[in-house]
Structures are given as C-alpha cells and as structure tokens.
VOSELO-186698 format. One record per residue (C-alpha): z, y, x; residue in three letters. Coordinates in steps of 0.2 Angstrom, whole numbers, plus 5000, padded with zeros to 4 digits. Last residue first. Example, Ala and Ser with C-alpha at 12.3 -4.5 7.8 and 13.67 -1.06 7.14 Angstrom:
<rs>
503649955068Ser503949785062Ala
</rs>
This chain:
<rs>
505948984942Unk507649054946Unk507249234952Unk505749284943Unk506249234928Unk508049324932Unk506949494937Unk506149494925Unk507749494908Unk508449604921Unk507049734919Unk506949754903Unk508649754901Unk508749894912Unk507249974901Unk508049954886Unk509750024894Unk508750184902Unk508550244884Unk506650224879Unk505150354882Unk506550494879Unk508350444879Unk508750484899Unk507650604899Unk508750704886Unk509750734900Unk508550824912Unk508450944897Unk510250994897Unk510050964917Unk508651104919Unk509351254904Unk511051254913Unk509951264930Unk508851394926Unk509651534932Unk510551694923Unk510851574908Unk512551544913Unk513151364919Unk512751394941Unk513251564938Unk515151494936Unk514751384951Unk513151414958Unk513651264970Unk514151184957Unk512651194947Unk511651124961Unk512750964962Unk512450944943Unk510350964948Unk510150844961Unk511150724949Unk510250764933Unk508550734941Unk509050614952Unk509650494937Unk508150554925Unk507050494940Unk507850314941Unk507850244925Unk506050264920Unk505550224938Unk506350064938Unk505650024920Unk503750074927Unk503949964943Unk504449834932Unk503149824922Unk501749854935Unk500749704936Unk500549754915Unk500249924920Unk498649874931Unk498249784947Unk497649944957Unk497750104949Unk499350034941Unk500249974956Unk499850134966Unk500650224952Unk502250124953Unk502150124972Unk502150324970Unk503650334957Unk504550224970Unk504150334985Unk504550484974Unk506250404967Unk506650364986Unk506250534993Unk507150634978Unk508750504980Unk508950545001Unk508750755000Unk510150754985Unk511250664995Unk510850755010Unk511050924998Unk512550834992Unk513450795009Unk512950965018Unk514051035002Unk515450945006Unk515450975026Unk515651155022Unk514151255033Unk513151275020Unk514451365010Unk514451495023Unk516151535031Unk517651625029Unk518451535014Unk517051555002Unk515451635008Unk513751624999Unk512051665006Unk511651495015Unk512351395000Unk511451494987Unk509751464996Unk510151264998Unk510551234980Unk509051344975Unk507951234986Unk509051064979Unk508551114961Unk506651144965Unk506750974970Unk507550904955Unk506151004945Unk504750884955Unk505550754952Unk505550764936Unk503950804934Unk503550654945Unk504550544933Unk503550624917Unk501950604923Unk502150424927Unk503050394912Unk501450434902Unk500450324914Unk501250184906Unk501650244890Unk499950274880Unk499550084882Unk501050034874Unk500850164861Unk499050074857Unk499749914858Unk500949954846Unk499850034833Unk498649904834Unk498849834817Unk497549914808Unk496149954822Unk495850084833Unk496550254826Unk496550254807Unk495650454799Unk494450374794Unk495350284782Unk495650474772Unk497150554773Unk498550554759Unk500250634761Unk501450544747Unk502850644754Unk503050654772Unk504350754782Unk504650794799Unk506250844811Unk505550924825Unk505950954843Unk504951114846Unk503651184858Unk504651344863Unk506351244866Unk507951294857Unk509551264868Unk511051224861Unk511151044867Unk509451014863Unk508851094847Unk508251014832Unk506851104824Unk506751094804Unk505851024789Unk503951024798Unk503250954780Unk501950834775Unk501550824759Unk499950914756Unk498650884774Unk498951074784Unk499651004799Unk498150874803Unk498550684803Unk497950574809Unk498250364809Unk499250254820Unk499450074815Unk501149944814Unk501149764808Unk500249684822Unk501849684834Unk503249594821Unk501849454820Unk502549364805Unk501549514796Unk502549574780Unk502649764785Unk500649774786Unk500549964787Unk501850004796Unk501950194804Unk501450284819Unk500850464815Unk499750564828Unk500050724822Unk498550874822Unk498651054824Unk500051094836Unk499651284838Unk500851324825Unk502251274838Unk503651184829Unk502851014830Unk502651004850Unk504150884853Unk504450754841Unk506350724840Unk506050684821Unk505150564808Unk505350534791Unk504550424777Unk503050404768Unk501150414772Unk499650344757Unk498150294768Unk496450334759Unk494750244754Unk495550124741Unk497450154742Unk498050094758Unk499950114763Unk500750184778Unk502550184776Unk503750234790Unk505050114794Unk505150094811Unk505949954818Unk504549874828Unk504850014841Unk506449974846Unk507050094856Unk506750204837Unk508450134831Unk508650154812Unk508750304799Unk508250454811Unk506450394817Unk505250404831Unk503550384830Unk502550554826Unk501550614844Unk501250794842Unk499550904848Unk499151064854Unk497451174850Unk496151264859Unk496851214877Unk494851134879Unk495250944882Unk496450974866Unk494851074855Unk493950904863Unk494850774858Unk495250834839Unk493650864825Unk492250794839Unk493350664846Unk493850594829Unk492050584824Unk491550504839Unk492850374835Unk494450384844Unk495150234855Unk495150274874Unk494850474871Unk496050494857Unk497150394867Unk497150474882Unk496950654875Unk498650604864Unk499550554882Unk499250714888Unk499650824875Unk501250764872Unk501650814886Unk500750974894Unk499150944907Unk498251094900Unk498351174917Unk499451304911Unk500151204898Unk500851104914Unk501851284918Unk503151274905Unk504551174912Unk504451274930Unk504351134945Unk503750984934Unk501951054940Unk502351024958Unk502650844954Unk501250824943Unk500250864956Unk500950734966Unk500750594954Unk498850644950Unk498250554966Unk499150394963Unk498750404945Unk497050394950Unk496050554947Unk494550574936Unk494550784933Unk494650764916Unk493350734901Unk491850604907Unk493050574925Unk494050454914Unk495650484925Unk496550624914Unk497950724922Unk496950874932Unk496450914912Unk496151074920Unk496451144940Unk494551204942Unk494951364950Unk494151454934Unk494951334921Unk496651404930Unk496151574925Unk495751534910Unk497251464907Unk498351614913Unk497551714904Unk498051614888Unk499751624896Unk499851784896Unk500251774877Unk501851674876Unk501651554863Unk503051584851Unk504151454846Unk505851554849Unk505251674837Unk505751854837Unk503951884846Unk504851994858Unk506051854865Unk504351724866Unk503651884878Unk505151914887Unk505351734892Unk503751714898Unk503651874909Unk505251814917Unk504451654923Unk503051784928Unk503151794946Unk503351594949Unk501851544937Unk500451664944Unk500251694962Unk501451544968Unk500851434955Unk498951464960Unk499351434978Unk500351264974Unk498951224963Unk497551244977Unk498651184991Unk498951004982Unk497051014975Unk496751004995Unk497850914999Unk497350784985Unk495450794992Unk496050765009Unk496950615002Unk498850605000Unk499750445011Unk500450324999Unk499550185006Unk500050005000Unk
</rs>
C-alpha cells in the first residue's frame, strides 16, 4: 500500500489550501454576520455564492465524485486529503459543492437515477443550484438498525402513498434543499428483512409533507438544519422509485462507504486545526511564570493529540486505499475502525484544546465549544460507534478462530 500524495494531489492540495487561505479563513466572520443579519439561523450566507463561482473558476468542484462523467474522477485515496483540509471550517465543503448530504445524494442519484431523475435533480446538485436531504432516520424506534424503520411507502396504481416521521436529517431547514431522498418500507411482510425497504423522491413542495421543526445540537442551531419531518398521505408518482423496489438497503449501504470516508477526514481535518489553535494559545499564554508550552502537561496533549491525528489519517488512508482497490466489502472493517476512531480524535484533540483556552476555550469567542458539540454527534451519526464495534468484533472472532 502507497499512501504517498500524487503530483496531481499536491497539486490540488496547494490549489485548495491557497483558495481557503484567500477566501474561507478571512471571511469566517463574514459568514456569521451575514446568517445574524438575515434574522434566520438558516440563512445562506450570500458571499458564498461568490465564493462558488470562484471555486468553479479554479476548478476545485464536485472534487468528491470519482465518476470522471460529473466530478473531478478522483480515487477516494486522492480525495481523502482534500477532504481533510475541507473539514477545517464546518462550512467551507459547500464552497466546493462537496457538502454532506449532498455528496452522497449525487452518488446515488448518479449510480442509480433514471435520465429523467438526473435531468430534474443530479445535475442542479452537480451545479450548487439546489441542496439536497437524506430521510432515513426515525424518532419512534432505533434507526442503527436500519431494517427498523417504520415509514410507510405504499403503491396505489401509478403513485407511492408516504407516512410516518423522520428527524436528525441535516440540510431540511435550508430552503435551498429542494428534493428528499425518503427511505421507507414498501414490502414490510418480505421474509427478507433487507428487500423490504425502497427509496423514492421527494421534492419539498409535494402536499403532506412538512419540515415540523429544527432540532438543535446541544444548543447550538446549525445553518443547514437537523430536521424533524412529517408525512401525511404525500403522494409521488412511481417514477419518482430509486433503483428497484426493495433495494433501499443496498442502496444506503452503497451510499455509506465512501460517505464515512469523507466524513473521518473532515474530522480529522477540524482535529488538526484544534491542536494549531491549542499550540498558538500555549505559546502566547503565561500561567505561573512561564509559557503554557513549556508546562510538561500541555507538551503531553499536544504530543498526544499529534500521535492520534497521524494514526486515524493513516487508518482513514488504508481504508480508502482498500476501497479503490478491492472494494468496500474488502474494506468492512477498515470502514468500522475508522468510524469509531476519528470522532474519538476529534473530540479528544479538541477537549484538550478547550482547556488550554480555558474559560475562552467554552465561550463562543472561538470555535472550539461549537467544534466538540458537533464532534459529538459523530459519534451517533452513520451508526453509533457500538454498532460498528460489534461489527467489527463479530469479524474479527471469524477471522480469528476459523
């Protein structure tokens, strides 16, 4: 295995890193001011329209999508480390139109839509025109397992009839999120408890369905939304099915994989802009005569912190290798390890950092409050780290006493 970067991923590493200095960095507080104008939380900051075209100019778009027809054709191996210095400013990916859940609806969209269903959706998304939401979690049973759901999709002549709830899905409170893709049973009585689910569209305006509310995380309101959603009677035509009826798992199994690539180098990548603020405050701050940098403590965490970002990269990195290579079923445990180590960095790298701001460290004055609340949701999102633990006991003892 060769994790070494490319010429040509240097080179797109250089390009984006340059753009985000010129652009991103300067104007965090630009975005904030805009949304706090606005009076609405889910605004979408204005400049970053500018910014988009701008980034369509350099060529840095759709850098996430490896089907070379609509993205930039990457491996996941040479996307990883873009993602990485994406995941540095929460909002930037939108930028380059590489923002979850956006990312995995393009891939799907483009893997299993119908030219029709590309034409009306895949490609306003490919072109930043519109934003999309992912519908599959649940608040009446455990949504870590995925064949719980209870959502109703029933077939009336040429039309699907949707009932139920959904909520936690990101993207639902922005108005530019035009179209849901909506995971619900259609054939509940299969014996095969993984044919009985499909995925069908659904645009924002259908009668029925309703954004009910935005749930915050841990007190803080995100721009895109974590939405509780409601359907009642909402009718779509059978056009409207992605794939085939009964592939609904499959299909969000095939959405995952590379999804929680993106994710873990994001993460990574926000951890590591954690330890740089941890290290400027330590060498500007004095307590008890000295720099913090220079109390044995604080040398401990930013080694500490130093050691986990390099092992989760690495991991992240063979995972994506694995994938590009042998393909996401080879990498199943790769995927589960990574899942459950890069929210653990994350939160860690930035906990330490927090307490090297101290008070500052939990105020809204720096990013770092904002960082590990969301950091912590990562450990629920994509599967709480116990599903994949078990996951990954359950093969590693086949593999261990065959």
């Amino acid at each position: 295995m060769d994790f070494a970067y490319s010429e040509k991923v240097n080179q797109l590493r250089k390009r984006l890193s340059d753009f985000m200095e010129r652009y991103i960095y300067p104007n965090e507080q630009t975005y904030r001011d805009q949304i706090a104008t606005s009076g609405n939380p889910h605004h979408h900051a204005e400049f970053v329209d500018d910014l988009k075209a701008k980034a369509k100019e350099e060529g840095l778009w759709n850098l996430f999508l490896p089907d070379d027809e609509y993205g930039a054709g990457l491996t996941n191996l040479e996307y990883a480390p873009l993602a990485e210095i994406m995941g540095r400013v929460s909002w930037s990916s939108e930028v380059f139109n590489c923002a979850a859940p956006d990312t995995g609806n393009i891939e799907i969209l483009a893997q299993f839509g119908t030219p029709e269903q590309k034409r009306q959706w895949l490609f306003p998304l490919l072109n930043g025109e519109i934003r999309s939401a992912f519908a599959m979690t649940e608040p009446d049973v455990a949504s870590s397992d995925a064949t719980n759901i209870q959502f109703s999709i029933q077939r009336e002549g040429d039309e699907y009839v949707l009932n139920g709830r959904k909520w936690w899905i990101s993207g639902a409170a922005r108005e530019r999120c035009k179209i849901f893709i909506v995971m619900g049973k259609t054939d509940p009585n299969n014996p095969d408890k993984y044919r009985q689910q499909s995925m069908v569209l659904v645009p924002r305006d259908t009668p029925g369905f309703t954004v009910k509310r935005n749930l915050t995380v841990m007190g803080y309101v995100d721009n895109e939304g974590h939405c509780e959603l409601t359907f009642e009677n909402v009718r779509v035509p059978v056009s409207n099915l992605l794939g085939e009826e009964g592939s609904g798992f499959a299909i969000a199994q095939a959405r995952l994989g590379p999804g929680r690539i993106h994710h873990c180098m994001r993460a990574i990548g926000g951890a590591q802009y954690a330890l740089e603020l941890m290290c400027q405050r330590a060498t500007a701050r004095v307590a008890f005569g000295k720099p913090l940098a220079e109390q044995g403590v604080i040398q401990d965490w930013i080694a500490q912190s130093q050691l986990e970002i390099e092992q989760a990269r690495l991991l992240t990195l063979k995972a994506a290798w694995i994938i590009d290579n042998l393909g996401k079923k080879a990498a199943q445990n790769e995927i589960a390890m990574i899942k459950i180590v890069a929210p653990e960095v994350f939160t860690n790298v930035v906990n330490r950092a927090i307490q090297v701001f101290g008070g500052a460290g939990v105020s809204d004055d720096f990013p770092l409050a904002s960082m590990w609340a969301h950091g912590r949701t990562l450990h629920l999102v994509d599967g709480p780290d116990e599903v994949h633990k078990r996951s990954l006991a359950r093969s590693v003892i086949r593999q261990l006493t065959r």
